[in-house]
Structures are given as structure tokens and as C-alpha cells.
Backbone as CSV, one residue per row, in Angstrom:
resi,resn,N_x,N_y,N_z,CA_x,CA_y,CA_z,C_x,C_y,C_z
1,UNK,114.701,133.263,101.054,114.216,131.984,101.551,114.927,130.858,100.814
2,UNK,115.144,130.015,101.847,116.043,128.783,101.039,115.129,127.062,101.061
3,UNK,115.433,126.379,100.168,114.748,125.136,100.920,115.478,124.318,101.893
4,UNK,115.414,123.520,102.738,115.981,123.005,103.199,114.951,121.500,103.402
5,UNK,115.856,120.717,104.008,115.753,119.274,104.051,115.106,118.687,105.576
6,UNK,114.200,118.107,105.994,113.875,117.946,107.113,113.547,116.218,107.307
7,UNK,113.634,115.694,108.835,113.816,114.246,108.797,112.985,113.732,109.337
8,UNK,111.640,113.144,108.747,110.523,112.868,109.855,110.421,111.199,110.349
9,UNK,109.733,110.950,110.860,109.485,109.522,111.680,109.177,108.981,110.314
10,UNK,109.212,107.802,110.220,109.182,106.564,109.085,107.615,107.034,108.687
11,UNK,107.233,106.822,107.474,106.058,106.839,107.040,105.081,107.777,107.464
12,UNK,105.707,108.857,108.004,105.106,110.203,108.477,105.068,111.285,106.982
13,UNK,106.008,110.828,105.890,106.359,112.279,105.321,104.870,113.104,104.751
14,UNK,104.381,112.574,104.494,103.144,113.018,103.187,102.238,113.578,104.853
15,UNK,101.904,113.192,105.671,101.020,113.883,107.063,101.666,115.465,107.445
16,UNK,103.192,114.868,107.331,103.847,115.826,107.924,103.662,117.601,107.026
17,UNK,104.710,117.244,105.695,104.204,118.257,104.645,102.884,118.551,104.775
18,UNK,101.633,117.630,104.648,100.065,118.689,104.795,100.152,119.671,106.202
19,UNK,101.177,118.835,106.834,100.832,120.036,108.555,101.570,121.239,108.213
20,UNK,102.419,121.078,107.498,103.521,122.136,107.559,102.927,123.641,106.761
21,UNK,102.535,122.902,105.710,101.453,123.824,104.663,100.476,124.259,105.282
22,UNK,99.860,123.786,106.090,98.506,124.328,107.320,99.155,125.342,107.959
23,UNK,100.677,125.576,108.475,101.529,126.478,109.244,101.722,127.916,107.847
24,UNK,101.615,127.333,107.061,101.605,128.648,105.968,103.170,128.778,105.816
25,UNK,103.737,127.364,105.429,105.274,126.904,105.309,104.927,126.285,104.110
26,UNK,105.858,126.851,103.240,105.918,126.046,101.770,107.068,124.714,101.767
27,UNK,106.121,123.671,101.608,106.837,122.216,102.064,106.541,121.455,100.343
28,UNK,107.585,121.044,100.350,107.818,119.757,98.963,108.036,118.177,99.217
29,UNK,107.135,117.451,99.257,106.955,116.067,99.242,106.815,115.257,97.590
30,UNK,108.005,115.119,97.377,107.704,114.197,96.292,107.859,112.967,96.111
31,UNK,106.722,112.619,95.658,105.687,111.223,95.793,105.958,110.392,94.353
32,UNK,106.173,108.908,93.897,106.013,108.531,93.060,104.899,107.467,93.260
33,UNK,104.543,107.462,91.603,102.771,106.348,92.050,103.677,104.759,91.893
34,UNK,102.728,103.957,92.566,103.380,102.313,92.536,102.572,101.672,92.324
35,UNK,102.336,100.436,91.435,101.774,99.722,91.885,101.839,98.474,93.047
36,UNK,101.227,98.620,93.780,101.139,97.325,95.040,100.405,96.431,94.396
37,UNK,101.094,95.164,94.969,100.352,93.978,94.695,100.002,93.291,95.929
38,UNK,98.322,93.075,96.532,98.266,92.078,97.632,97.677,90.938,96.924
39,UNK,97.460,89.900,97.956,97.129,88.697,97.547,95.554,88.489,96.389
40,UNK,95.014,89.883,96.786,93.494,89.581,95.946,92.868,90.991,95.311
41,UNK,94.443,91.609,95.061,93.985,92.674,94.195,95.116,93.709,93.889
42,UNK,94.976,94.702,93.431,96.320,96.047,92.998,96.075,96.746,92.960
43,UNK,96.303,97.389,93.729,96.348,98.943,93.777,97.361,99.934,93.720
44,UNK,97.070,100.931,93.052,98.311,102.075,92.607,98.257,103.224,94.032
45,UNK,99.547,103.458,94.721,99.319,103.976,95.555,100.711,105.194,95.508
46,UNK,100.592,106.207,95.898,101.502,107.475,96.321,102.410,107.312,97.105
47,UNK,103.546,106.979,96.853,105.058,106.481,98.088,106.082,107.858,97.799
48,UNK,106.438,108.315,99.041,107.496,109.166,99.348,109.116,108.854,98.242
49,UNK,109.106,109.733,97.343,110.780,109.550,96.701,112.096,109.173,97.727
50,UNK,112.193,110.004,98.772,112.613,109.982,99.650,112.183,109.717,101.101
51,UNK,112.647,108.479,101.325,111.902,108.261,102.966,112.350,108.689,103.854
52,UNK,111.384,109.636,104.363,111.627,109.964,105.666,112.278,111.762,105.638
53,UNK,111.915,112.153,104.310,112.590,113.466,104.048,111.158,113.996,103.444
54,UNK,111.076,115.646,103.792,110.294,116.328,103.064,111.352,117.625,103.186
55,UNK,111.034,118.809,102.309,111.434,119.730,101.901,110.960,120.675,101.864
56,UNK,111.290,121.994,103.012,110.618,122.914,103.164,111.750,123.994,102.705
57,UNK,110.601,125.325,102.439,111.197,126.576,101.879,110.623,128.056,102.938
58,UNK,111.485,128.134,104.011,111.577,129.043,104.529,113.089,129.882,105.194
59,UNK,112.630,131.153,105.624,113.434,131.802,105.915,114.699,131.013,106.943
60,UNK,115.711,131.738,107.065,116.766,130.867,108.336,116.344,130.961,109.487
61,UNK,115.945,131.911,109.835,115.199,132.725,111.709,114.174,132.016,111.645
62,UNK,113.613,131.279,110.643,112.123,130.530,111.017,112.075,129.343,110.947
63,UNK,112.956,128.707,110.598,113.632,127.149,110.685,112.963,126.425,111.815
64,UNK,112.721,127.102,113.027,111.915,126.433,114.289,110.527,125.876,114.088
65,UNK,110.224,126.863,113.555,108.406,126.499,113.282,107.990,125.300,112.844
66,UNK,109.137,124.124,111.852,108.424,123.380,111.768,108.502,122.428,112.952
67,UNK,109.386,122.531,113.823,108.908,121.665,114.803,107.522,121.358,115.968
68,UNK,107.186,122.676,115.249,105.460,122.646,115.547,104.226,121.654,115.402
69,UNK,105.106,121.238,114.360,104.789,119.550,113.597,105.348,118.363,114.282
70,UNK,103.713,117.560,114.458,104.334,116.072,115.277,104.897,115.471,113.848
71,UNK,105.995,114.216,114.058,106.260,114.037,113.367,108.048,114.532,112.722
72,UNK,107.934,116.250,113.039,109.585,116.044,112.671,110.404,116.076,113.313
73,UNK,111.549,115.340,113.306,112.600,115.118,113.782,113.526,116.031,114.254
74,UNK,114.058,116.259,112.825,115.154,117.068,112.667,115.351,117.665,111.342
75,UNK,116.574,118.939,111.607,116.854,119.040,109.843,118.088,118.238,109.830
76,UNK,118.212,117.969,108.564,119.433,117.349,107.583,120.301,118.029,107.659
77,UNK,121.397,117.543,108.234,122.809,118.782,108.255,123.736,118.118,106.903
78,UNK,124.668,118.880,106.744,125.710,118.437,105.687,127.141,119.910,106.124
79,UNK,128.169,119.357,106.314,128.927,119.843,106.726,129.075,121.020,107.845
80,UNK,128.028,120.044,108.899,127.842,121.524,110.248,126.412,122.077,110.256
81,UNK,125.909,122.228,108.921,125.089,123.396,108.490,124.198,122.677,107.810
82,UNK,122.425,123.372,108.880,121.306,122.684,107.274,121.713,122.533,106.458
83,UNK,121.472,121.331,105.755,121.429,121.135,104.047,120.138,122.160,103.477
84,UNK,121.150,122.839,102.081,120.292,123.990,101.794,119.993,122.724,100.161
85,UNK,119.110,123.228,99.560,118.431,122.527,98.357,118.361,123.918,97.582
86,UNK,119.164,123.524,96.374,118.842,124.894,95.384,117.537,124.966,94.825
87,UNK,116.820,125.912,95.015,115.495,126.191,93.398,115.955,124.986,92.786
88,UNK,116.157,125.497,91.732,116.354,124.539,90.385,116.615,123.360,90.778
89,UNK,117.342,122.470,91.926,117.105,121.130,92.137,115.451,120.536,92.256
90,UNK,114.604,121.381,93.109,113.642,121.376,93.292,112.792,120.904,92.081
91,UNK,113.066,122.026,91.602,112.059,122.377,90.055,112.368,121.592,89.357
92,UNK,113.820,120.631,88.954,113.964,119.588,88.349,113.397,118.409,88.588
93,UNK,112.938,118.339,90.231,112.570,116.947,90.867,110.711,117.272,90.637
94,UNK,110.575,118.261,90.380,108.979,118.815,90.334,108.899,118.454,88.758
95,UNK,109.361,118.908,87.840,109.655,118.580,86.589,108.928,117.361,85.916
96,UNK,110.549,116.555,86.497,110.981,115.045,86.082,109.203,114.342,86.853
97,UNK,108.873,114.675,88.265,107.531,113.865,88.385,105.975,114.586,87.853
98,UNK,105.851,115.313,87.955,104.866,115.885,87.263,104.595,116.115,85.808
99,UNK,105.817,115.591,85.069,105.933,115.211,83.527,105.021,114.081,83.412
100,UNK,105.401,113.396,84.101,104.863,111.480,83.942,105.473,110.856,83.015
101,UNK,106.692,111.310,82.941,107.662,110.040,81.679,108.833,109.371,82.769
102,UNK,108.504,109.547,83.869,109.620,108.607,84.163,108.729,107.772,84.375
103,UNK,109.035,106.206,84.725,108.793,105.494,84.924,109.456,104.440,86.089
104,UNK,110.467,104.562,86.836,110.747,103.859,87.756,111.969,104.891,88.048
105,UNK,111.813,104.976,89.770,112.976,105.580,90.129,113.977,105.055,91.375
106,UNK,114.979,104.842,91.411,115.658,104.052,92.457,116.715,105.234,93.141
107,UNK,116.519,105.214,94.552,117.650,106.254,95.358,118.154,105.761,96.134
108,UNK,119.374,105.731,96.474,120.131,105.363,97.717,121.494,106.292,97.908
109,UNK,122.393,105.513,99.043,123.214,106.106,99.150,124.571,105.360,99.861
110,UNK,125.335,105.621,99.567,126.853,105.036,100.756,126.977,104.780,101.756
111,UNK,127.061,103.550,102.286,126.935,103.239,103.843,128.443,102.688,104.395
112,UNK,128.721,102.602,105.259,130.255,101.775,105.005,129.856,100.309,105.479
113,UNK,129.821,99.620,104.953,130.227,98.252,104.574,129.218,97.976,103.530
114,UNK,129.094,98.546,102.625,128.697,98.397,101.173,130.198,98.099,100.819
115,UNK,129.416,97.052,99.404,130.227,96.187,98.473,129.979,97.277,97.172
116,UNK,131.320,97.491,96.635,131.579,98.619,95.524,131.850,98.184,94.359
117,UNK,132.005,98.630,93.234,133.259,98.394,92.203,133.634,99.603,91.629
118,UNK,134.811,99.908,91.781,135.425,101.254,91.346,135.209,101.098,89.660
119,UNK,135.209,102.204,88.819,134.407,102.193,87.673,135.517,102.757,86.910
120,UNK,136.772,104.076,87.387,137.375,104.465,86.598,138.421,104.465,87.720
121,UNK,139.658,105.037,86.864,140.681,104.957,87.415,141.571,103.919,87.642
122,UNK,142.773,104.095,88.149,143.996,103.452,88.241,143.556,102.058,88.922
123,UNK,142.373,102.164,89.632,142.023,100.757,90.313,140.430,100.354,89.342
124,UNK,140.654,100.881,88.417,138.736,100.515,87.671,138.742,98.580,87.880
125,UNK,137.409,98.709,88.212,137.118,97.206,88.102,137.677,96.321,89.333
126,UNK,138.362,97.048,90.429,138.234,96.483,91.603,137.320,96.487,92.375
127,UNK,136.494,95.264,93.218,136.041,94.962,94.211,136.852,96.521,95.623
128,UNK,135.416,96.432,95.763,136.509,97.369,97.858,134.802,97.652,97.840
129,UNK,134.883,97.558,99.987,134.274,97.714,100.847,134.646,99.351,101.253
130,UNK,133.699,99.716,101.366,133.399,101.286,102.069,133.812,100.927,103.673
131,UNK,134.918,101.491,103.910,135.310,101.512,105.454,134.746,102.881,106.040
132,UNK,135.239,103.904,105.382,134.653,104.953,106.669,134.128,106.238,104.949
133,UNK,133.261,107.084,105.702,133.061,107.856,104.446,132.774,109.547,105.088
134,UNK,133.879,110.283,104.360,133.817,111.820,104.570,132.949,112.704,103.854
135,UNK,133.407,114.141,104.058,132.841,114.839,103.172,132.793,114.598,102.303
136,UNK,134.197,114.775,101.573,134.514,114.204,100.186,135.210,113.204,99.614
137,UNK,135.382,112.149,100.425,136.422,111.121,100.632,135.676,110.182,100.961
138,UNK,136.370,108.729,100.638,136.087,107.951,100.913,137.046,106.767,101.641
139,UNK,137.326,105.655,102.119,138.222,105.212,102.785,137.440,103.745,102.178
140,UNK,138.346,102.777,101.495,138.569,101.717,100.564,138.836,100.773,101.146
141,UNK,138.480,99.520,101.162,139.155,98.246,102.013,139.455,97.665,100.349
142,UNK,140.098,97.007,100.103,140.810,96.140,98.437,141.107,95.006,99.363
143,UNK,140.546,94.347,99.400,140.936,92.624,100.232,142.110,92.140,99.207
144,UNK,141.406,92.234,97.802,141.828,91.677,96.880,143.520,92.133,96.659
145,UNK,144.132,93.231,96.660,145.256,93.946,96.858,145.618,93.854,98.254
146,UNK,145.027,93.966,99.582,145.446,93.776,100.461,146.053,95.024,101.137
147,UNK,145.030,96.076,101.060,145.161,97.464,101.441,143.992,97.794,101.158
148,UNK,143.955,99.807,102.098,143.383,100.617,102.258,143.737,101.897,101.278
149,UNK,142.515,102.110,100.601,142.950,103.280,100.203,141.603,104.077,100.186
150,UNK,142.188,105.253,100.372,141.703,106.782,100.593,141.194,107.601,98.851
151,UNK,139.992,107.641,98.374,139.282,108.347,97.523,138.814,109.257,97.328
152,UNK,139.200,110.401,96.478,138.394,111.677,96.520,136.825,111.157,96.051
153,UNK,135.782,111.620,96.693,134.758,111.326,96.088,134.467,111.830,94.774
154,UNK,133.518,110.975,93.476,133.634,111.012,92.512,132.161,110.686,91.821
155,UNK,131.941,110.475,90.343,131.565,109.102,90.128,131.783,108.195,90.002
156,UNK,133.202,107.762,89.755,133.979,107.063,89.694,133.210,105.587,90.469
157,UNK,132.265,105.286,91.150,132.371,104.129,92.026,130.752,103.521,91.458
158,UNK,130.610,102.407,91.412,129.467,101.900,91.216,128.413,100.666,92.297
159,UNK,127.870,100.888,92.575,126.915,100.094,93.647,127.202,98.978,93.588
């Protein structure tokens, strides 16, 4: 059994995972606490790490079942093929929140026309726009140089 990655309607994830677990599907929703602030009070409330993603652990031939569930979409592909999630990623993300020492967590990801700054390398400390983005590549606009260039993906790049 592998985990894999699944894509539900906006603000569905935490409904969705309890349905999935009712199916006798081992599903991972991880939640960080927040505080909200409204105009005449605060409350600490349970928000999805990932929006719009929960994480289930079943067989490949049974991958269907969760669409049994209102609510999901789709799975997460990554090169053709479900995105598979190792154990140990899991157990690290189970870890790190069920410790209670983190304290603030921020996720995102590469879009193309995000504003960059390359961090290392022959171009460190240039400005470039995300034009198109591959598997492992990336495609560079440098206004500033006045070209395109092509990046193996890295860490190399900073938000």
C-alpha cells in the first residue's frame, strides 16, 4: 500500500478525510491550529496544511473507492503517474505537527509569472520571472540581461 495525494473542492479537505475513513481507507489530513481574529473576539481554529489536498494510503487496484466521496476531485499526478508520498514523508509531517514545536508554517509553490531571485550560481542575485516550468526545469525571463534561460531545478531559487 502506498499513500497517495488526492484533490478535493476548496474547503472540503477535513469532511472529505472523515468520509474516506468511514470507507475503511486510511486518509491523512494535516491540520495546523490558528488563531482567527473577528471583529469581537478569537478564536483558535484547525486549517488544512495543504489546501485542497488530503492523503490517502491504499492499495493501486483500489485507488477508485475514494471517489465514493462527495467532494473528491481527483488524484495528484506528477510525471503521468499518481503522486506516490513515501511513509517517512508522512511520519515526518505527523511528527513535526503532533510535536507542537512548530509554530508557524508557510507552503507554496512555482507558478509562472512569479517574481524570483536566483540564490546561487553563475546568475546568483538576479531578478527573472518564471516563464514556463517542467519536470525538472525551469524556463527564466532576465529582463535585466535581456534573455531566457533554461534551469535545472534546484534550490538554488528564492521566492
Amino acid at each position: 500500500m502506498q499513500w497517495y495525494v488526492i484533490y478535493t473542492k476548496p474547503r472540503w479537505e477535513k469532511r472529505v478525510c472523515r468520509e474516506i475513513e468511514e470507507l475503511e481507507i486510511e486518509a491523512y489530513c494535516p491540520v495546523i491550529t490558528e488563531v482567527r481574529q473577528w471583529s469581537d473576539r478569537k478564536k483558535k481554529v484547525e486549517t488544512p496544511l495543504f489546501k485542497s489536498y488530503v492523503f490517502v494510503r491504499l492499495p493501486a487496484a483500489s485507488r477508485d473507492k475514494v471517489f465514493q466521496v462527495h467532494g473528491v476531485i481527483r488524484f495528484l499526478y506528477w510525471l503521468g503517474k499518481p503522486a506516490v508520498v513515501r511513509d517517512a514523508e508522512i511520519e515526518t509531517l505527523k511528527h513535526w505537527l503532533d510535536n507542537g514545536r512548530v509554530e508557524e508554517i508557510e507552503t507554496g509553490h512555482l507558478t509562472p509569472g512569479d517574481q524570483i531571485t536566483i540564490a546561487t550560481g553563475n546568475f546568483k542575485g538576479q531578478e527573472a520571472v518564471i516563464k514556463e516550468i517542467g519536470n525538472k526545469r525551469l524556463r527564466l525571463v532576465l529582463s535585466s540581461m535581456g534573455f531566457v534561460v533554461n534551469v535545472k531545478l534546484s534550490e538554488a531559487l528564492e521566492g
